[in-house]
VEXDREN-2710 file (C-alpha; in Angstrom, 1 decimal):
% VEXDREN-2710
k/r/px/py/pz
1/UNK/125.2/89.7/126.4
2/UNK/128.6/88.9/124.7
3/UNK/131.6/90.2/125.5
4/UNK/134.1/90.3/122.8
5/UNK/136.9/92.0/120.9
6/UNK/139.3/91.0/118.5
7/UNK/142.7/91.5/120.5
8/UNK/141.4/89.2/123.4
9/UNK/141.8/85.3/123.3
10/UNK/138.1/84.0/123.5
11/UNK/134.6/85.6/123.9
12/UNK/133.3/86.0/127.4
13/UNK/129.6/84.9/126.4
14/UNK/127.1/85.3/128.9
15/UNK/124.0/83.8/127.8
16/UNK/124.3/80.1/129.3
17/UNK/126.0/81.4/132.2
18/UNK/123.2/83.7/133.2
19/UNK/120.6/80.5/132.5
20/UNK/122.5/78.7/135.5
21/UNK/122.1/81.4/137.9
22/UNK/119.0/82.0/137.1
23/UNK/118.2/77.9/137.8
24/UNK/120.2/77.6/141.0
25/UNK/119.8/81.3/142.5
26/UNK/116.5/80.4/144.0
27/UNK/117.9/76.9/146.1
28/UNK/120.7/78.6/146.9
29/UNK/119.3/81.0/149.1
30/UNK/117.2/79.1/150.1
31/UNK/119.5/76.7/151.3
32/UNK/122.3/79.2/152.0
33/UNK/124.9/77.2/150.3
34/UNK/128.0/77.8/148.0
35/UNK/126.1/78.8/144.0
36/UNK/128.9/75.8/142.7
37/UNK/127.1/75.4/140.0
38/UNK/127.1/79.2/139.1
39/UNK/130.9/79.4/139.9
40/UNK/131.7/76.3/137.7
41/UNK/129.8/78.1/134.8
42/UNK/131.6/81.9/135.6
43/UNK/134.8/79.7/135.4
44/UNK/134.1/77.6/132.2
45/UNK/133.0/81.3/130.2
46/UNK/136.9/82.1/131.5
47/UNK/135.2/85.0/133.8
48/UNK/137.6/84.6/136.4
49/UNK/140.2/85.6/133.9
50/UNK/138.2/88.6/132.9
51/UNK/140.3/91.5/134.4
52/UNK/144.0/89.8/133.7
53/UNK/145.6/91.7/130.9
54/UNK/145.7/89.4/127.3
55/UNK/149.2/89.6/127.1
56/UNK/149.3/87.1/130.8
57/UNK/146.4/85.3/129.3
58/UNK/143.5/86.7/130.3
59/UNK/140.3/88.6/129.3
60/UNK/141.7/92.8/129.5
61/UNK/138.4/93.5/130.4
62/UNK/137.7/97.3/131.6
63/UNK/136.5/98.0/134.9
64/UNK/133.2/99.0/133.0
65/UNK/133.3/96.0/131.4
66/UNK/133.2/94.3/134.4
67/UNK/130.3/95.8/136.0
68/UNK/128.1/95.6/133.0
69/UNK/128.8/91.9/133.7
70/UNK/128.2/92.0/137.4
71/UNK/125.2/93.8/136.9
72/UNK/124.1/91.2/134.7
73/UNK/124.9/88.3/137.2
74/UNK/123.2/90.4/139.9
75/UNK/120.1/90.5/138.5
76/UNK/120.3/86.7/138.3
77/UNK/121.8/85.9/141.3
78/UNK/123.3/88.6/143.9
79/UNK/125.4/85.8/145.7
80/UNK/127.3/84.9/142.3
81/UNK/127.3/88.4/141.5
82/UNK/129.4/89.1/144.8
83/UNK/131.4/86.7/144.4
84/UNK/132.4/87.2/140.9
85/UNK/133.1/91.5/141.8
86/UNK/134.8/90.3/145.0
87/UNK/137.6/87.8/142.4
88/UNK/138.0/90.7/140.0
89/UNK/138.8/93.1/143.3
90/UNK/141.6/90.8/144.1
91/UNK/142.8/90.1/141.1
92/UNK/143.0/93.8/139.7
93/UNK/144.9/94.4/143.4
94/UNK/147.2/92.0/141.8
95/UNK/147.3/93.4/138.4
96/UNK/148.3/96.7/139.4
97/UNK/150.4/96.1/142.2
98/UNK/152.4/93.0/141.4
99/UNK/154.5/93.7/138.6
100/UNK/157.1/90.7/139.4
101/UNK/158.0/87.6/137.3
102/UNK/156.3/85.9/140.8
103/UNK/153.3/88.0/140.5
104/UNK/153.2/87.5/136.3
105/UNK/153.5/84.1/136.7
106/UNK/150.7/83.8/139.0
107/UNK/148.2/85.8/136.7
108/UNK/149.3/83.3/133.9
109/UNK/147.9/80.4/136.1
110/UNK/145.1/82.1/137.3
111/UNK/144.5/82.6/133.3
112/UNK/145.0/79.0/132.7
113/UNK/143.5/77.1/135.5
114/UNK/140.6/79.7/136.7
115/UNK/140.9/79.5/140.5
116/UNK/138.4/81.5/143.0
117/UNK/140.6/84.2/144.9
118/UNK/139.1/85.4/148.3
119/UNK/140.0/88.2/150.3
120/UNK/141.4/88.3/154.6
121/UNK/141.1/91.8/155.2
122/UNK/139.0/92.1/158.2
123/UNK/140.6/91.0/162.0
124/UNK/139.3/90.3/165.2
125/UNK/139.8/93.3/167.6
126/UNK/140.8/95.9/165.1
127/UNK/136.8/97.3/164.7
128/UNK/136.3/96.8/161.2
129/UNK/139.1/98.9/159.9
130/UNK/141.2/97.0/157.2
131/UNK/144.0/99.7/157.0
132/UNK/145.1/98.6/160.5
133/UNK/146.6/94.5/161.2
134/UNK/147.2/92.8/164.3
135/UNK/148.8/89.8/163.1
136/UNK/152.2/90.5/161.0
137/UNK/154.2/88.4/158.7
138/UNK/157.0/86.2/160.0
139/UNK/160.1/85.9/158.4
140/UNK/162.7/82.9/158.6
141/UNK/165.0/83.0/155.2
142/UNK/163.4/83.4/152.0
143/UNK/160.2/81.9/154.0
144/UNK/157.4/83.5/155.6
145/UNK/154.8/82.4/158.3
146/UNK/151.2/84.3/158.5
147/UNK/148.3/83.6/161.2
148/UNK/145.2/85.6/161.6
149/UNK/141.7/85.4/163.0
150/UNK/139.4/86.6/160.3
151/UNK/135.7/88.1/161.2
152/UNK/134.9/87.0/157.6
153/UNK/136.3/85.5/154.4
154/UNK/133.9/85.1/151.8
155/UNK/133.3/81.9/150.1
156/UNK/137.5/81.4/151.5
157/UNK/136.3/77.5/152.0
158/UNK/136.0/77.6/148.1
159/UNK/138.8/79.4/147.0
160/UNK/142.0/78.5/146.2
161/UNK/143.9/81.6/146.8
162/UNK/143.6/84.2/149.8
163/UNK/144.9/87.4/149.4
164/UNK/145.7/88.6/153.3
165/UNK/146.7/91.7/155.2
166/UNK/149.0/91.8/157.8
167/UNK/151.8/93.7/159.5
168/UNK/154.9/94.4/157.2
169/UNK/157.2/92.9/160.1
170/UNK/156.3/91.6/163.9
171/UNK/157.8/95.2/164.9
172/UNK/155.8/97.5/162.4
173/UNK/153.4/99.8/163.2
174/UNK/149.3/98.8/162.7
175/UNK/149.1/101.0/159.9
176/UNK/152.2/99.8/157.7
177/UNK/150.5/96.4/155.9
178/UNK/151.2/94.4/153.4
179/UNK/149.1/92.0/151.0
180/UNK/150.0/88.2/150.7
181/UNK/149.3/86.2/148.4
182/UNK/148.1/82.9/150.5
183/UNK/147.9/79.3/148.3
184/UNK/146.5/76.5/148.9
185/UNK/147.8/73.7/150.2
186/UNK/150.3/76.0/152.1
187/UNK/147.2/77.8/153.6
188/UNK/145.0/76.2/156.0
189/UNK/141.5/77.8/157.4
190/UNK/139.8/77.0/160.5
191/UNK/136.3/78.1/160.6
192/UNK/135.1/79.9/163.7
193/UNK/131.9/80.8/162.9
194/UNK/129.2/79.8/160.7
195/UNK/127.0/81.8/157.8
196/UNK/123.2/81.9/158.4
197/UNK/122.1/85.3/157.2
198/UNK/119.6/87.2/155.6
199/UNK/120.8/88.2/152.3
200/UNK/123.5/87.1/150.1
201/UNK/123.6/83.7/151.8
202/UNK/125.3/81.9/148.7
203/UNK/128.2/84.0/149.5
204/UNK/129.2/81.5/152.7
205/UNK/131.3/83.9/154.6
206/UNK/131.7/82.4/158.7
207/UNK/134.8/83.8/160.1
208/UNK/138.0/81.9/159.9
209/UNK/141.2/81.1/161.8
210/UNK/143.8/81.5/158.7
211/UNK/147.4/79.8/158.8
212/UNK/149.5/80.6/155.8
213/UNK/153.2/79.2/155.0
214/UNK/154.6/81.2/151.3
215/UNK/157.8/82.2/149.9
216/UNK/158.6/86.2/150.4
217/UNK/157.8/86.9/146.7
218/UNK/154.5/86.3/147.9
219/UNK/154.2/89.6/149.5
220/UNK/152.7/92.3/146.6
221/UNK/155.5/94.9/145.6
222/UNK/153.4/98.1/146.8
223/UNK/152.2/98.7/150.9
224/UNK/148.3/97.5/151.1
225/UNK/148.0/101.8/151.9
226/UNK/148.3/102.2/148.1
227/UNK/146.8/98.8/147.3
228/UNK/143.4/99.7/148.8
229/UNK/143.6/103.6/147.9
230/UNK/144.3/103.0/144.1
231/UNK/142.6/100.0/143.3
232/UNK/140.9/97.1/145.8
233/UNK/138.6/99.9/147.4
234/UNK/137.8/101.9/144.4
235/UNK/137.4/98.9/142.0
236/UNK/135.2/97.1/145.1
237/UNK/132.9/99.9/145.3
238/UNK/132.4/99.7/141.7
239/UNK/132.2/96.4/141.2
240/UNK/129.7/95.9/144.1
241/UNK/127.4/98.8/143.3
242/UNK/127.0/97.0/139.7
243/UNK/125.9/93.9/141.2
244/UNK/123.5/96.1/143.3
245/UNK/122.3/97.4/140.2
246/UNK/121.7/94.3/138.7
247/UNK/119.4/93.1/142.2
248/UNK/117.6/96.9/141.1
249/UNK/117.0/95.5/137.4
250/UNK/115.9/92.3/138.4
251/UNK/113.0/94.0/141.2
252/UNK/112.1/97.3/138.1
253/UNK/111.3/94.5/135.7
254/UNK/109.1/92.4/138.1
255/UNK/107.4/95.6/138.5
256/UNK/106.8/96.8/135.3
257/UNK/105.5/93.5/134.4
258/UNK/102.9/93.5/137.4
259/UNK/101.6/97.5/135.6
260/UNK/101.5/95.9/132.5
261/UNK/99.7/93.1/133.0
262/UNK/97.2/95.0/135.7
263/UNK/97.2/97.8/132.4
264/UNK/96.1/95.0/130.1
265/UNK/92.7/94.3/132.4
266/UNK/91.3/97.4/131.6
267/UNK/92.7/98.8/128.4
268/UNK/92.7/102.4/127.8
269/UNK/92.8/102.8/131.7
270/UNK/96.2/103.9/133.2
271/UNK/96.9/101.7/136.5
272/UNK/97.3/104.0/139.7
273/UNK/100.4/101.5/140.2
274/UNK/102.2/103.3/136.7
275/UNK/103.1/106.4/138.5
276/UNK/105.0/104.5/141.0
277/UNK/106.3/102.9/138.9
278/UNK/107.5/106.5/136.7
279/UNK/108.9/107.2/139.8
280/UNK/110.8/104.2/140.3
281/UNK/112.4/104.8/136.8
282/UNK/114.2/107.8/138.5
283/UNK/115.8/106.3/141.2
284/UNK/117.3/103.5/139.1
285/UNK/118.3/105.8/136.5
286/UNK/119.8/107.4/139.7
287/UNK/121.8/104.3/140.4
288/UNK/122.6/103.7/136.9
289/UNK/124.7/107.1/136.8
290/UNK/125.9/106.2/140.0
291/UNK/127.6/103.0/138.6
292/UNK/129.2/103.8/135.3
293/UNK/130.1/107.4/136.1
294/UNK/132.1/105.7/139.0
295/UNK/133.7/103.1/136.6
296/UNK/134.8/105.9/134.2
297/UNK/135.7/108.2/136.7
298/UNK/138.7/105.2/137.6
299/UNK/139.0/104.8/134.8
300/UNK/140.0/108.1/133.9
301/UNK/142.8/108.5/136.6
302/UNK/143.3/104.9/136.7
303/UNK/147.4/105.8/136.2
304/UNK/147.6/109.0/138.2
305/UNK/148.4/107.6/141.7
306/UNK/148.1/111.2/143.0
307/UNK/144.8/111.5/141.8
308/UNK/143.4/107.8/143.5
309/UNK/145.1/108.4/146.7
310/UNK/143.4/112.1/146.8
311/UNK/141.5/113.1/149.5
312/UNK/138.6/114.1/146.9
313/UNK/138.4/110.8/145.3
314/UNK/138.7/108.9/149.0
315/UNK/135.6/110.8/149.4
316/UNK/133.8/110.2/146.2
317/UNK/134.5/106.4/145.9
318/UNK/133.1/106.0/149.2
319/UNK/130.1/107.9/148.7
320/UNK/129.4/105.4/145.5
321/UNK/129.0/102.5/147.8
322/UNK/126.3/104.2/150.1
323/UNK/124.6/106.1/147.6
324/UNK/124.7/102.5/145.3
325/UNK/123.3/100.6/148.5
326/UNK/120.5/103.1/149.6
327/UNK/119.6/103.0/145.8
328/UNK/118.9/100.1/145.8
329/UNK/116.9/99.1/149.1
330/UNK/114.9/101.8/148.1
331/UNK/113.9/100.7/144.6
332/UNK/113.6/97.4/145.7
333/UNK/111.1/98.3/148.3
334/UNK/109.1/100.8/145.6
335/UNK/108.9/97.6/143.7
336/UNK/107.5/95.4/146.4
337/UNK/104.8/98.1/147.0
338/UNK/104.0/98.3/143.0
339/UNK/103.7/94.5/143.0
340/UNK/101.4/94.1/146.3
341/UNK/101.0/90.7/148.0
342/UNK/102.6/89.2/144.5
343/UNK/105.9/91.0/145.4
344/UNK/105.6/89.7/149.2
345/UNK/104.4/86.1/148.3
346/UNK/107.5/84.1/147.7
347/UNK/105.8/81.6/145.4
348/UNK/105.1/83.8/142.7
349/UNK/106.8/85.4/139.1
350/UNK/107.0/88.9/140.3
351/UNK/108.0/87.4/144.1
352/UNK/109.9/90.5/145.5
353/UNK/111.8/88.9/148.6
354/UNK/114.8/87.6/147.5
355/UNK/116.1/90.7/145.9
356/UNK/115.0/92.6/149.4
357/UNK/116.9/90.7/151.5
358/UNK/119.9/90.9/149.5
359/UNK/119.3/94.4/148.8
360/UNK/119.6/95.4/152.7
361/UNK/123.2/93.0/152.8
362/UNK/124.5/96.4/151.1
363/UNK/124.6/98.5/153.6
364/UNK/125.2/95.6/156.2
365/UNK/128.2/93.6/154.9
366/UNK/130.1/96.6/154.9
367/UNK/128.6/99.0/157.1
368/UNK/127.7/102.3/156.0
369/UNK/128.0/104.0/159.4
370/UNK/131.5/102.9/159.3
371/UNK/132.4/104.5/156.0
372/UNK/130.2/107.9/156.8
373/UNK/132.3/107.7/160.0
374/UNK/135.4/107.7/157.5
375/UNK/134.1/110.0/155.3
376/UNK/133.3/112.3/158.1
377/UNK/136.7/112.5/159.0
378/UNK/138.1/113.0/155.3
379/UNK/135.5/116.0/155.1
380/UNK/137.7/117.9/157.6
381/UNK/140.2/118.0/155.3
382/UNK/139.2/117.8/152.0
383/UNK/139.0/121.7/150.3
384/UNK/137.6/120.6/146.7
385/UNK/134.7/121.4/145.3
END
């Protein structure tokens, strides 16, 4: 796949950099370490720059543009994949809700220099909800001090930017948050925990004790309420489903080439196996749908704050990540039973295990029950069709 047009600087080619995930993905869960390799390839095809507009430098890639190329890196390698949706999230957040020379100038270096931007939106003793902070920005002058004990912060040992919520002021509210734009060397992180999971392992995401020093222009111009509502949750949804997809293409092809090849035994003879595997073509067309209509859905009220910070679409967007997630554990597990002990074995081409283990970090990494639980309270309100 090649991603190209004639207004943007360069063509985002894929081919070579879905040959390096495919090479590493295997080592790198199984020795749960950082995909570098991966990342240095995502950076040298300018994929970090994908979602920053041309005119700043950058790619002007489409939110569907983006997760036909997740869902391509998923089906490779889910870690990369997650990592590469979980840049664009931030850097979109920063896209649409910068809109400073601080901000523009930023983008333009991002552009340039390709750095890994990692997210601090999860805090100890606030239960999983990001929309609520303990810690809060300090102010002293046109400096301001941030410290906060993170549950997670994916692949944040590798990146180079951390874009953190917090508190507007040490006297706000939980609810009233800002985003900061965290840089290294004026950001420190302490680990507190370490990363030895099933699934998604590449990601490296332990917990961390984050100490950030940054000018005030560092602080996003809009309140992390309409941040999240209008873009990070919507576009991370989105972006994650597609990488989900891709773990769904990679476990459907392993299957159909198990029928085929049991087909081609006994020619003429339709394997038992092929009608599982005609019903396996429904649920991924199912998650297919899921995906894309998503991505043009956004992008189809993409400029209508009303409409992303609508009940309706609260509920919608959130209902893409769990339908995406139970998608695709269930496709992946269809395709383990097509493929038998070959799926199980993990020393085989049509080895199914991998892409199971990853598949169930979906609905783990950010839980499902949580957002249901969310979703269960929007329902009360929400009068549309």
């Amino acid at each position: 796949m090649t991603v190209s047009s004639d207004s943007r600087p360069a063509q985002l080619p894929l081919t070579d950099v879905l040959k390096t995930l495919r090479t590493f993905a295997a080592e790198v869960d199984r020795e749960g370490r950082f995909p570098a390799e991966s990342v240095d390839a995502l950076r040298s095809a300018n994929l970090f720059a994908a979602a920053i507009p041309t005119a700043l430098g950058g790619g002007g890639l489409s939110l569907t543009e983006l997760a036909r190329i997740a869902r391509d890196l998923g089906a490779e390698c889910a870690s990369t994949a997650m990592i590469f949706v979980m840049h664009q999230s931030q850097i979109l957040s920063i896209v649409r809700h910068g809109g400073t020379p601080t901000s523009d100038a930023l983008l333009r270096r991002i552009a340039a220099d390709q750095p890994l931007v990692a997210s601090a939106t999860t805090e100890i003793n606030i239960g999983g909800d990001v929309r609520s902070s303990s810690c809060a920005v300090e102010y002293d002058g046109d400096r301001i001090h941030l410290a906060k004990t993170a549950p997670v912060i994916s692949y944040g040992e590798y990146a180079e930017i951390v874009l953190a919520t917090a508190r507007r002021t040490v006297d706000s509210p939980p609810s009233d948050q800002v985003l900061v734009v965290c840089q290294k060397p004026d950001v420190t992180l302490e680990r507190t925990s370490n990363w030895d999971t099933l699934g998604f392992r590449g990601t490296c995401s332990p917990g961390f004790q984050l100490d950030a020093v940054a000018d005030r222009s560092s602080i996003l111009r809009d309140n992390y309420g309409e941040i999240s509502s209008q873009t990070m949750l919507p576009v991370a949804h989105v972006l994650w489903a597609s990488a989900w997809l891709g773990i769904a293409d990679a476990a459907v092809s392993k299957s159909r080439k198990f029928v085929r090849k049991a087909a081609s035994k006994s020619p003429g003879v339709t394997p038992p196996s092929a009608l599982r595997l005609a019903e396996l073509f429904v649920a991924h067309e199912q998650l297919v749908d899921t995906v894309f209509g998503a991505a043009a859905k956004f992008e189809a009220i993409a400029d209508s704050p009303e409409e992303l910070g609508s009940i309706g679409f609260a509920v919608k967007i959130n209902n893409v990540k769990v339908t995406a997630s139970t998608l695709v554990i269930d496709i992946v597990g269809k395709a383990m039973q097509i493929c038998g002990i070959s799926g199980y074995r993990e020393d085989g081409d049509f080895s199914i295990g991998r892409h199971l283990r990853d598949a169930h970090g979906s609905a783990i990494m950010v839980s499902n029950e949580r957002i249901l639980a969310h979703n269960s309270q929007l329902a009360l309100l929400y009068k549309g069709k």
